[in-house]
Backbone as a chain_set.jsonl record, in Angstrom:
{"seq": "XXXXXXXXXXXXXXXXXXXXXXXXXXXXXXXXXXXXXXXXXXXXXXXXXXXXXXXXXXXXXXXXXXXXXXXXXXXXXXXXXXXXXXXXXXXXXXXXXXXXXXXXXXXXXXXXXXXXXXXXXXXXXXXXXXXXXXXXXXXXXXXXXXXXXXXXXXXXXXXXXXXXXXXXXXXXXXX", "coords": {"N": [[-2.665, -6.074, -7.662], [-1.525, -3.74, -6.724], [-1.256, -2.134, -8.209], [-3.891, -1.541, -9.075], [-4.531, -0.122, -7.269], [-2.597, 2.4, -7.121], [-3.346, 3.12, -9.478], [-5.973, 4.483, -8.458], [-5.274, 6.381, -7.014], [-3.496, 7.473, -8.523], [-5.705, 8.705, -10.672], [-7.664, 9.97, -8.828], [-5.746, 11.886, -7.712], [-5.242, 13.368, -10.135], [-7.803, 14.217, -10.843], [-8.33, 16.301, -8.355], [-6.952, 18.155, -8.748], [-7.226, 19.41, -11.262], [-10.128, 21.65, -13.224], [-12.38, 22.153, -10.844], [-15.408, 23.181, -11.647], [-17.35, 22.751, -14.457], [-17.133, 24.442, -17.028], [-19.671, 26.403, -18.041], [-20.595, 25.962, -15.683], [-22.835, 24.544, -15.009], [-22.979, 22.103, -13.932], [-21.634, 20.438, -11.225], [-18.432, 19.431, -11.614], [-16.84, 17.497, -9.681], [-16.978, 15.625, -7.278], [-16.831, 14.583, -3.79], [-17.468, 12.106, -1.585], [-18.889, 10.784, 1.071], [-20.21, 7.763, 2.612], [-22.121, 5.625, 4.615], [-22.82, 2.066, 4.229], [-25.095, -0.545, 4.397], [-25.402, -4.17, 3.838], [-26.884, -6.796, 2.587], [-26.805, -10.336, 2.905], [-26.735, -12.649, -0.014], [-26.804, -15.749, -2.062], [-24.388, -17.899, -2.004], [-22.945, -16.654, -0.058], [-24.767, -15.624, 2.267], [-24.994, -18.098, 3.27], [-23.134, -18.454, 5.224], [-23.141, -15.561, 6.694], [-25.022, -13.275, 8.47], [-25.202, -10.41, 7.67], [-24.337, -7.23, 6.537], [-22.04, -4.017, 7.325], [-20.354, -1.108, 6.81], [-18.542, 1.393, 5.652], [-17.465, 3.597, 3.031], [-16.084, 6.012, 0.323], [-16.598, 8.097, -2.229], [-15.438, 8.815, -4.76], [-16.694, 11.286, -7.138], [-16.717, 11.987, -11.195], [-17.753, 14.483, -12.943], [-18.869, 14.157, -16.327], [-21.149, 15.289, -18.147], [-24.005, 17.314, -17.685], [-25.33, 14.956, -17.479], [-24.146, 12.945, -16.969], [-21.574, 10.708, -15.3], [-18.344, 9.845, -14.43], [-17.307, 7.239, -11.83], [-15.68, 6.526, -8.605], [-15.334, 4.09, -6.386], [-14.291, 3.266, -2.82], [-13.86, 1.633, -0.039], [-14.718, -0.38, 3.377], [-16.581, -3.287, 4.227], [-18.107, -4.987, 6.615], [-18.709, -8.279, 7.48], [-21.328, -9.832, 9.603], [-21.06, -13.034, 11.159], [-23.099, -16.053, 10.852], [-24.515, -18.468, 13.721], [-22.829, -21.397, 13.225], [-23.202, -23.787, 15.083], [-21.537, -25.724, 15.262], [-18.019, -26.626, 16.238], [-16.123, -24.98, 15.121], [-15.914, -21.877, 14.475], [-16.857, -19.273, 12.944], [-15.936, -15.858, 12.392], [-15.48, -12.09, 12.063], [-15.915, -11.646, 8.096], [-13.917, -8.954, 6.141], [-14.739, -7.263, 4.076], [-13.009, -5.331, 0.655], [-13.74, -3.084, -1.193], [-13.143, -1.772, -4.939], [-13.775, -0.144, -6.757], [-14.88, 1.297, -9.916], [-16.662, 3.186, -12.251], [-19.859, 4.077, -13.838], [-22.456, 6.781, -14.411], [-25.325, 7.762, -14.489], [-27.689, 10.049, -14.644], [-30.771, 9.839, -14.563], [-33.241, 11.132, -13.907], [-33.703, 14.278, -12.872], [-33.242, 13.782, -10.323], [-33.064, 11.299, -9.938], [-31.21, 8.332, -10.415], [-28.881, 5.719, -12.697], [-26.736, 3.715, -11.942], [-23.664, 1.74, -12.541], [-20.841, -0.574, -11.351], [-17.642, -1.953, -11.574], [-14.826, -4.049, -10.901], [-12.877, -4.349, -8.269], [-12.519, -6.991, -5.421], [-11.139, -7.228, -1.834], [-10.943, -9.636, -0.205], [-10.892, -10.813, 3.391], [-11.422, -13.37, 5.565], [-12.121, -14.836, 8.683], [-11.694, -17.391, 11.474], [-12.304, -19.197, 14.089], [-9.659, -21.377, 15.541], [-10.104, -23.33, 17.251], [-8.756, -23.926, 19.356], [-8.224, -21.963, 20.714], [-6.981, -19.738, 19.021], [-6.552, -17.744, 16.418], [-7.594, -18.153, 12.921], [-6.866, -17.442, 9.471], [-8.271, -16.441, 6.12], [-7.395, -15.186, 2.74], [-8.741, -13.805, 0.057], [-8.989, -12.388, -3.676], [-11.491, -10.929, -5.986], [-13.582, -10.502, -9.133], [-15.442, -8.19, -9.317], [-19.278, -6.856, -9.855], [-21.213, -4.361, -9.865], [-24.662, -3.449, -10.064], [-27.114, -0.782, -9.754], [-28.876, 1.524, -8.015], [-29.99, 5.019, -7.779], [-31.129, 8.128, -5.517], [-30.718, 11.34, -5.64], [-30.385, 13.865, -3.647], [-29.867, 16.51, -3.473], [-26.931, 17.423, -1.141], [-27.266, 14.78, -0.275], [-27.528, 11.24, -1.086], [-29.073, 8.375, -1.778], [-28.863, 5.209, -2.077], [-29.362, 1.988, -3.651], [-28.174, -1.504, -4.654], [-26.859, -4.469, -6.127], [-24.397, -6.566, -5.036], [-21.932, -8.422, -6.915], [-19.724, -11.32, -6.688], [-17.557, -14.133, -7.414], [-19.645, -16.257, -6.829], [-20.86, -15.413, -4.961], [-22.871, -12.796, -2.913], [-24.382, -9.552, -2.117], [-27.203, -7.752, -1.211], [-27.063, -4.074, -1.214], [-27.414, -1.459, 0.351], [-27.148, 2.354, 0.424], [-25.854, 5.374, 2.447], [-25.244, 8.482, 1.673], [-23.294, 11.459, 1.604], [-22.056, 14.143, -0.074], [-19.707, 15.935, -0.836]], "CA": [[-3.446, -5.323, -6.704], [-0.879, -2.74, -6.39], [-1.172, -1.59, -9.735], [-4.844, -0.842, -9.054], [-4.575, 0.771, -5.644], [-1.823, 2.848, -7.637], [-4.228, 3.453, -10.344], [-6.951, 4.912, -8.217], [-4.684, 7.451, -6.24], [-3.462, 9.07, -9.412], [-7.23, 9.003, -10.843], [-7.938, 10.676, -7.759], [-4.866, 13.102, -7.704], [-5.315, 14.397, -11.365], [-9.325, 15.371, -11.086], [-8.562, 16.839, -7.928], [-5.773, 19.354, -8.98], [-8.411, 20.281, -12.189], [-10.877, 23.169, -12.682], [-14.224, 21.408, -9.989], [-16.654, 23.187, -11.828], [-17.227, 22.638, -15.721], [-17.221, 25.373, -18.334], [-20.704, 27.166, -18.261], [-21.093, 26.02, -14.226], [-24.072, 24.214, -14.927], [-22.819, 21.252, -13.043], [-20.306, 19.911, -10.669], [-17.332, 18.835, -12.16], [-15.601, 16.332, -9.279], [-17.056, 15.78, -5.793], [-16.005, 13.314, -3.045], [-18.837, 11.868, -1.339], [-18.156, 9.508, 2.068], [-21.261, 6.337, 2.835], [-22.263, 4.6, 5.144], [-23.213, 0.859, 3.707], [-25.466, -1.652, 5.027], [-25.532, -5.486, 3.151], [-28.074, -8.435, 3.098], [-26.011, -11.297, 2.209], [-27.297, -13.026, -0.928], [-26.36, -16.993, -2.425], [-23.212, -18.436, -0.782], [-22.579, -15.722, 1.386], [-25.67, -15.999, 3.035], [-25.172, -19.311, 3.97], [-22.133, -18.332, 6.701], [-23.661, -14.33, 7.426], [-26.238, -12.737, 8.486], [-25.494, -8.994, 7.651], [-23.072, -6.826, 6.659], [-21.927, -2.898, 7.402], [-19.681, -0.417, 6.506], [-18.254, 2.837, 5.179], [-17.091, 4.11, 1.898], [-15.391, 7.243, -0.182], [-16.978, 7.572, -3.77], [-15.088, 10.326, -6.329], [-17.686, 11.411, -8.885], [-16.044, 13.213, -11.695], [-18.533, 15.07, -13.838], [-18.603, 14.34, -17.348], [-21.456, 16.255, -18.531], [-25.184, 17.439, -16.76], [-26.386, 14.016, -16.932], [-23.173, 11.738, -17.039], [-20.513, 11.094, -14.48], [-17.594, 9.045, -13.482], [-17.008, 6.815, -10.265], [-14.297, 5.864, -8.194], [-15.651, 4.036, -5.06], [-13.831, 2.247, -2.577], [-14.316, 1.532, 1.757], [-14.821, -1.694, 3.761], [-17.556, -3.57, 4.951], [-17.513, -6.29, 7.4], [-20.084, -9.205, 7.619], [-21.113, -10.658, 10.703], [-21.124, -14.748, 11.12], [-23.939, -16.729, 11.641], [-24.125, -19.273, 14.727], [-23.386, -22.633, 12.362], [-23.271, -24.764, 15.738], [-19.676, -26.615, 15.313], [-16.428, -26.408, 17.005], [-15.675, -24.468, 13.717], [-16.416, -20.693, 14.924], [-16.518, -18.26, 12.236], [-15.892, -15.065, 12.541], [-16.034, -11.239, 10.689], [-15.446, -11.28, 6.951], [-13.91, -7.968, 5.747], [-14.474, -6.919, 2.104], [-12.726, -3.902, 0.577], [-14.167, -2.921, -2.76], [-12.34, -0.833, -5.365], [-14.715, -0.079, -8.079], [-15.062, 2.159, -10.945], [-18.131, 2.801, -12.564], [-20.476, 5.255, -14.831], [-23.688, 7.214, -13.304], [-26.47, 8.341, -15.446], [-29.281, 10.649, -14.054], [-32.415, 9.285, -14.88], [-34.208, 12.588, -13.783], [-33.174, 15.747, -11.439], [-33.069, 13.082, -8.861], [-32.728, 9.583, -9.574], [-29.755, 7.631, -11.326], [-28.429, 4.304, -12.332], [-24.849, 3.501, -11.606], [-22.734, 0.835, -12.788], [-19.254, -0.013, -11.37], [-16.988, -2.874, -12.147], [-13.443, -3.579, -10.098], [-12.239, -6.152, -7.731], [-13.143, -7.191, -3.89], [-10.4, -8.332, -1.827], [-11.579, -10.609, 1.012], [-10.511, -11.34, 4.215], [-12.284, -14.465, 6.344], [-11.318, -15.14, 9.965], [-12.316, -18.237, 12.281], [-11.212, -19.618, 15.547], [-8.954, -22.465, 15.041], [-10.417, -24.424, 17.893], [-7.917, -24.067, 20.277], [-8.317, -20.403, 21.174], [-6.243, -19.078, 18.129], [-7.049, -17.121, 14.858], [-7.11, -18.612, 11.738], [-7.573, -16.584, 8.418], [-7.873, -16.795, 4.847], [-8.226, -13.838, 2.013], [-8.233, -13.674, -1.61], [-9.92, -11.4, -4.197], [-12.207, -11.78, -7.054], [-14.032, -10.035, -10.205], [-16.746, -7.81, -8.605], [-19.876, -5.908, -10.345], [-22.919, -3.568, -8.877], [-25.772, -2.593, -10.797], [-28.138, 0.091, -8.756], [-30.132, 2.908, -8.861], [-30.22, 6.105, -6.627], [-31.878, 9.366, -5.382], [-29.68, 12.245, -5.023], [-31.254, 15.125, -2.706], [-28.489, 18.201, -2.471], [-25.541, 16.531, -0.722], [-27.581, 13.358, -0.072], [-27.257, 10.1, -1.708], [-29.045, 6.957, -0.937], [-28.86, 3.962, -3.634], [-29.179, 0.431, -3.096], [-27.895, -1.967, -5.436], [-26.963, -5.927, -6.157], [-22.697, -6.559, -5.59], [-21.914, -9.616, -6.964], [-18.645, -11.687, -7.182], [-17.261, -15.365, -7.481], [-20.848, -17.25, -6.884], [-21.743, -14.835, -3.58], [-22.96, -11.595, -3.304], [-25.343, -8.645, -1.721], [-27.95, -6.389, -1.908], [-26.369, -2.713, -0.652], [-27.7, 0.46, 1.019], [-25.65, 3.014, 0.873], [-26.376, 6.227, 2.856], [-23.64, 9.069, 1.318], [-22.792, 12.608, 2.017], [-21.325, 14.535, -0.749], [-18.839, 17.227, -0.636]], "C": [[-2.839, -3.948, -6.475], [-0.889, -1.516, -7.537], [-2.69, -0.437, -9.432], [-5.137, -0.06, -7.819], [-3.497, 2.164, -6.461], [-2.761, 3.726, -8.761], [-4.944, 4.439, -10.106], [-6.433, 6.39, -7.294], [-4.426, 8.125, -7.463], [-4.283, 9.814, -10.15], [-7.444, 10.252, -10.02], [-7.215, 12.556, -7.691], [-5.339, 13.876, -8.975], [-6.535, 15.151, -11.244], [-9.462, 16.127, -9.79], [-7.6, 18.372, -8.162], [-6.48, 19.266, -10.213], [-9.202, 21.164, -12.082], [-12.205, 21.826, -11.822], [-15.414, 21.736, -10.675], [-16.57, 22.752, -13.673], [-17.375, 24.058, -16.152], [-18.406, 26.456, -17.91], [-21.325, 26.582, -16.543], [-21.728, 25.546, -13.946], [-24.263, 22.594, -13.947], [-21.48, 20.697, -12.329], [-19.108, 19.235, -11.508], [-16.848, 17.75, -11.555], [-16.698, 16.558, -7.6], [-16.8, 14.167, -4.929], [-17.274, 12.919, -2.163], [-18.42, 10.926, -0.319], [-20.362, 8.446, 2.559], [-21.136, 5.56, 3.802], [-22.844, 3.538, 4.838], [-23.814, 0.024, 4.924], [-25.829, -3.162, 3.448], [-26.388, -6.813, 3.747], [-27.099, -9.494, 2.211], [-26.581, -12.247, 0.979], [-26.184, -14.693, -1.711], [-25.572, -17.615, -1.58], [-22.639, -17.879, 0.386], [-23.309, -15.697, 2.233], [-25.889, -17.434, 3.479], [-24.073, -19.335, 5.241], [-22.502, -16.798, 6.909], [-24.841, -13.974, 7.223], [-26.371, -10.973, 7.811], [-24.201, -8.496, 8.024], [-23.175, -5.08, 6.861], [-20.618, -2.386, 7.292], [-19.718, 0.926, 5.995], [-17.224, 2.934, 3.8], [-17.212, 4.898, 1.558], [-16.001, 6.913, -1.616], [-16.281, 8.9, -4.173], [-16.102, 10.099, -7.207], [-17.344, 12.247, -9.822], [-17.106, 13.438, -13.429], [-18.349, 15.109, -15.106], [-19.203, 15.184, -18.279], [-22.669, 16.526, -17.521], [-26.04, 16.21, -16.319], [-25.481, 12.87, -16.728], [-21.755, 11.988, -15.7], [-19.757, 9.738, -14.174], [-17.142, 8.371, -11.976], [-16.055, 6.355, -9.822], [-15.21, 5.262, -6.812], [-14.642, 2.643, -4.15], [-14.703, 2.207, -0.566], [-14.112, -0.475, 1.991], [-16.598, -2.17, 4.092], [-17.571, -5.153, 5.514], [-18.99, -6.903, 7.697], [-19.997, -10.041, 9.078], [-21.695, -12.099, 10.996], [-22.527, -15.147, 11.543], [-23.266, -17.741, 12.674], [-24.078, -20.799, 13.793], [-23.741, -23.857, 13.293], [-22.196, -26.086, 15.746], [-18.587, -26.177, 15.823], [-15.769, -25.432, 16.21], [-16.341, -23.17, 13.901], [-16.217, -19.443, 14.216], [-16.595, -16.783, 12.858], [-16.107, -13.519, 11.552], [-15.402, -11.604, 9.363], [-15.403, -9.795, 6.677], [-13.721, -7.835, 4.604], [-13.602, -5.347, 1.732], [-12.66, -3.552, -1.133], [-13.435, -2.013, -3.309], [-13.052, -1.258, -7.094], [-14.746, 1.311, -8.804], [-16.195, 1.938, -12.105], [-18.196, 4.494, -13.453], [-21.998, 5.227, -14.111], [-24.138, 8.313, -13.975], [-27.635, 9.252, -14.604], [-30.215, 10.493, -14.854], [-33.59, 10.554, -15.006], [-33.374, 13.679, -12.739], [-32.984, 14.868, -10.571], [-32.805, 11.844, -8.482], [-31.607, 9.184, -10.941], [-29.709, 6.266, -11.184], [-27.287, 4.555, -12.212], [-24.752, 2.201, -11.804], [-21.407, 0.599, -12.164], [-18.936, -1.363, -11.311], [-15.557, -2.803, -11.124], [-13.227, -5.172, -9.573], [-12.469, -5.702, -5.68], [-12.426, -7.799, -3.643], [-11.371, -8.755, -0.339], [-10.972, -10.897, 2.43], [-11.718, -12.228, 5.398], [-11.653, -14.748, 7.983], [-12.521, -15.841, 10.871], [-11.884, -18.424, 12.798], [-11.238, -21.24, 14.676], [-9.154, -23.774, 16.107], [-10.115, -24.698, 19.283], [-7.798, -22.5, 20.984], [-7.825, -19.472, 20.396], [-7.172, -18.496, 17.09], [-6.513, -18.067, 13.566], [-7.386, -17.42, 10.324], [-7.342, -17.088, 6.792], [-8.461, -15.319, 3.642], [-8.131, -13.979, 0.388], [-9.128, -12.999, -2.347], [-10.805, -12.188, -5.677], [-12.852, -9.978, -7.689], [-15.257, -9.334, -9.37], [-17.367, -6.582, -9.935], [-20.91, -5.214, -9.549], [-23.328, -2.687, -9.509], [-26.427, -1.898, -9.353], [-28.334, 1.211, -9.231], [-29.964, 3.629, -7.559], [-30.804, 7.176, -6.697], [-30.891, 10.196, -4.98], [-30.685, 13.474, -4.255], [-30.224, 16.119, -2.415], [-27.348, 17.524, -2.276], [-25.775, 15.071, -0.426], [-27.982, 12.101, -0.898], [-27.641, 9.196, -1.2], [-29.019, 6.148, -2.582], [-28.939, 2.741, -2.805], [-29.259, -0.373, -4.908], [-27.285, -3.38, -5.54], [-25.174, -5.529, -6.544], [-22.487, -7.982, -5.475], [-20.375, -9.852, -7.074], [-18.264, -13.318, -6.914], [-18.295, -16.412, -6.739], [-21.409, -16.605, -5.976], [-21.906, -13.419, -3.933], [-24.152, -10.695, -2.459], [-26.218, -8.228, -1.697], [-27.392, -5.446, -0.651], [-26.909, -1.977, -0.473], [-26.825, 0.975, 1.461], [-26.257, 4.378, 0.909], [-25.343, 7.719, 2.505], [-23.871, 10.256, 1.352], [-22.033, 12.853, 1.062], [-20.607, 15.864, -0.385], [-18.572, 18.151, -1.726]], "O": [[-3.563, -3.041, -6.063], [-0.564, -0.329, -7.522], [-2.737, 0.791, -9.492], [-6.169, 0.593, -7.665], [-4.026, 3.216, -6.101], [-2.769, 4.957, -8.754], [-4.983, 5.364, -10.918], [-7.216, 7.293, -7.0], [-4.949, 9.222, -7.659], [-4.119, 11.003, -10.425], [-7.403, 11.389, -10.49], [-7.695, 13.69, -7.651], [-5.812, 15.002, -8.823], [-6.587, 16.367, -11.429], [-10.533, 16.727, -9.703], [-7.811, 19.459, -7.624], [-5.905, 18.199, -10.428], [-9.268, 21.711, -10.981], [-12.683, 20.837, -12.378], [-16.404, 21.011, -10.573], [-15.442, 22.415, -14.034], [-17.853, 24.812, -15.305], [-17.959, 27.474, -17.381], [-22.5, 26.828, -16.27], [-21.907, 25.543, -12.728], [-25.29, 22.123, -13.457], [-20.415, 20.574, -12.933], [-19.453, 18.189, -12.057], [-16.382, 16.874, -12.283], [-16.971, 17.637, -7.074], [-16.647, 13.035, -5.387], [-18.164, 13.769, -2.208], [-17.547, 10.144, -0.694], [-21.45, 9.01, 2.677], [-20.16, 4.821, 3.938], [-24.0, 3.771, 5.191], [-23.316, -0.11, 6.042], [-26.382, -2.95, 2.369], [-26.473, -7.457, 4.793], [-26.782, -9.352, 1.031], [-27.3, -12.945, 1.695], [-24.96, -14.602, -1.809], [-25.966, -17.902, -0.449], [-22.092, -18.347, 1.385], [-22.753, -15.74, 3.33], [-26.935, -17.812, 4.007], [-24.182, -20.169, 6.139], [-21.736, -16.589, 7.85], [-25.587, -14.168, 6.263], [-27.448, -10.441, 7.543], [-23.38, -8.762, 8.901], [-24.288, -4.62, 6.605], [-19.692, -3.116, 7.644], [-20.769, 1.558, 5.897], [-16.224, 2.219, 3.746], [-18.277, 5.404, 1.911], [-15.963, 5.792, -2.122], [-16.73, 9.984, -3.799], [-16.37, 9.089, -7.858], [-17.568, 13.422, -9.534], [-17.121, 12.826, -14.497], [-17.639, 16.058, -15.441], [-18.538, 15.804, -19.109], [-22.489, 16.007, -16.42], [-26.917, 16.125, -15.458], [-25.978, 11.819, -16.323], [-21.202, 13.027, -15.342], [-20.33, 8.727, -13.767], [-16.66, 9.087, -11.099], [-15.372, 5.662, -10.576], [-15.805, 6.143, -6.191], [-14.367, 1.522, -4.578], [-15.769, 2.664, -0.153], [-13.673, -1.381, 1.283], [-17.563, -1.408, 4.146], [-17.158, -6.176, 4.966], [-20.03, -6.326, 8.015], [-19.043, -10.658, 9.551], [-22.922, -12.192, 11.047], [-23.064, -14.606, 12.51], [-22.058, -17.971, 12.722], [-25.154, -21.373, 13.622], [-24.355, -24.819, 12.83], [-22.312, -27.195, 16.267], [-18.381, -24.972, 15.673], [-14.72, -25.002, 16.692], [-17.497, -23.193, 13.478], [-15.512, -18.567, 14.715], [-17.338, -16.599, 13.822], [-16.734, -13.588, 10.495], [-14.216, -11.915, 9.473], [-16.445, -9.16, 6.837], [-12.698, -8.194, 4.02], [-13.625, -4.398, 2.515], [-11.777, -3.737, -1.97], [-12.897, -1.242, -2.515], [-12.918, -2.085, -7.997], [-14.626, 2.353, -8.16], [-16.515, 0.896, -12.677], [-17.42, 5.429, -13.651], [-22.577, 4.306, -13.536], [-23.64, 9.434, -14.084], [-28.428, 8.624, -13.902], [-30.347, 11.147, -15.888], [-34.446, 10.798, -15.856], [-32.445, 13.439, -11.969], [-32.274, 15.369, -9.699], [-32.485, 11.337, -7.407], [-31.397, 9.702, -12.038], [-30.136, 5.596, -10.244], [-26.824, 5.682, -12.389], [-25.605, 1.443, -11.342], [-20.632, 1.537, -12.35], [-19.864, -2.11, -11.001], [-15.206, -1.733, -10.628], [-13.304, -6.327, -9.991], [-12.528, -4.663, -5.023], [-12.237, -8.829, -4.29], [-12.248, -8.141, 0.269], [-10.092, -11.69, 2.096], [-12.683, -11.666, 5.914], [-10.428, -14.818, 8.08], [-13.66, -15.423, 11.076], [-10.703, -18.105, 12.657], [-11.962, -21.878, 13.911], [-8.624, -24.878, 15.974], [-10.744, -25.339, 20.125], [-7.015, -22.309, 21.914], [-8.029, -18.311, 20.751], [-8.367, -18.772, 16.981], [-5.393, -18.527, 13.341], [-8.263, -16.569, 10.477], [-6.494, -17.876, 6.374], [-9.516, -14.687, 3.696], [-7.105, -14.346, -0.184], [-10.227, -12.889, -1.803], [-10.793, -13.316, -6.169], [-12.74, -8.864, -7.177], [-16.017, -10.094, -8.768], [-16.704, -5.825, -10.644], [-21.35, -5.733, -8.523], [-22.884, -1.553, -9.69], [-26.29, -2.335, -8.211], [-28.13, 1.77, -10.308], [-29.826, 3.068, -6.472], [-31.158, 7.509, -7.828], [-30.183, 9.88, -4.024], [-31.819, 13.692, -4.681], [-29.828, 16.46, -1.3], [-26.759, 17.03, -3.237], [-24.869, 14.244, -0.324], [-29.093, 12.229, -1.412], [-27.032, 8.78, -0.214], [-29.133, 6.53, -3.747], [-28.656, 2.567, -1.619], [-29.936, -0.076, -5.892], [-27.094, -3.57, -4.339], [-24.67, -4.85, -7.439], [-22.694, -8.68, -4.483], [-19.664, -8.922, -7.454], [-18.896, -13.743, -5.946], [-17.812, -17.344, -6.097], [-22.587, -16.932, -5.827], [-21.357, -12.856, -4.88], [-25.035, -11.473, -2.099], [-26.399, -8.157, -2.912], [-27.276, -5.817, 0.517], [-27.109, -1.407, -1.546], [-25.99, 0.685, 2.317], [-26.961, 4.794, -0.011], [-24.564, 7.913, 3.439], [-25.055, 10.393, 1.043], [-21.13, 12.026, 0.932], [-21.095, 16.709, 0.364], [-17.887, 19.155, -1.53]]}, "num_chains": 1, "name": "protein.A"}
C-alpha cells in the first residue's frame, strides 16, 4: 500500500514540475481537478447501505488533444441501512487510488477507464456502547463516460471491487 501511495506522489511531483502546456498549445498538458462524488450502492454493498458521498482530487496529464492520463484518488463514506438487530452498523469509508486513461469522444464527452485499489474501512457498535471496526482493501475498476464544459466535469460511472460495487456521480472542478 505504501509503495502505491509512494507511487502516486512522485507521479504527481514529476508532471507538476514539467512544461503544463504541450508543444503547439493546442491543449492542456496537466490539470488538477477536485469532485464532489455521490454513490448508489450496487450487489453486496447494497445490502448493508443506502448511499454513499464524497470528495476527490483527479491529476489529468495530457497526452495528446484527444488522450489523457489519470490519477484519481479522495474518500467516500456510505451510510448504513437500519438492518433491525442489536448489530448497529455504521459509516463505511472507501479511499480509492486509481489510475486510468480518458479518451474524448467529441469536444465534450469522454470515456475514462481507471484501475487501482480501494482500501476499506467498516465500523459497527459492538453492542455494549463501543466501536468495533474492520478494513481491508481489494482490486478496484470504473468504467464511465463524461461531459467536460470549461472547468466543469460531470461523469458517472460503475466502481466495482471484490463482489460489491457502485454507480458514481462525480461533480469536478478543474484547475
Amino acid at each position: 500500500m505504501k509503495k502505491i501511495v509512494t507511487l502516486v506522489i512522485v507521479m504527481l511531483a514529476a508532471v507538476t514540475t514539467s512544461k503544463l502546456y504541450a508543444q503547439d498549445g493546442d491543449y492542456k498538458k496537466f490539470s488538477l481537478g477536485l469532485g464532489f462524488e455521490g454513490a448508489l450502492p450496487v450487489g453486496n454493498l447494497n445490502n448493508a447501505y443506502s448511499f454513499g458521498a464524497g470528495a476527490t482530487i483527479r491529476a489529468t496529464i495530457g497526452l495528446d488533444a484527444s488522450s489523457a492520463f489519470t490519477i484519481t484518488s479522495g474518500v467516500i463514506a456510505f451510510i448504513p441501512k437500519d438492518l433491525g438487530s442489536g448489530y448497529k452498523l455504521k459509516t463505511q469509508i472507501n479511499i480509492p487510488i486509481k489510475a486510468g486513461y480518458k479518451y474524448m469522444l467529441s469536444d465534450n464527452f469522454y470515456a475514462i477507464g481507471e484501475a487501482g485499489i480501494t482500501i476499506a474501512k467498516s465500523y459497527a457498535s459492538n453492542g455494549n456502547g463501543g466501536t468495533v471496526s474492520a478494513s481491508g482493501s481489494s482490486f478496484t475498476y470504473a468504467p464511465g463516460l463524461g461531459l467536460k464544459l470549461g472547468a466543469l466535469d460531470l461523469s458517472v460511472r460503475y466502481e466495482g471491487y471484490s463482489g460489491a460495487g457502485f454507480i458514481g456521480t462525480r461533480l469536478g472542478f478543474n484547475f
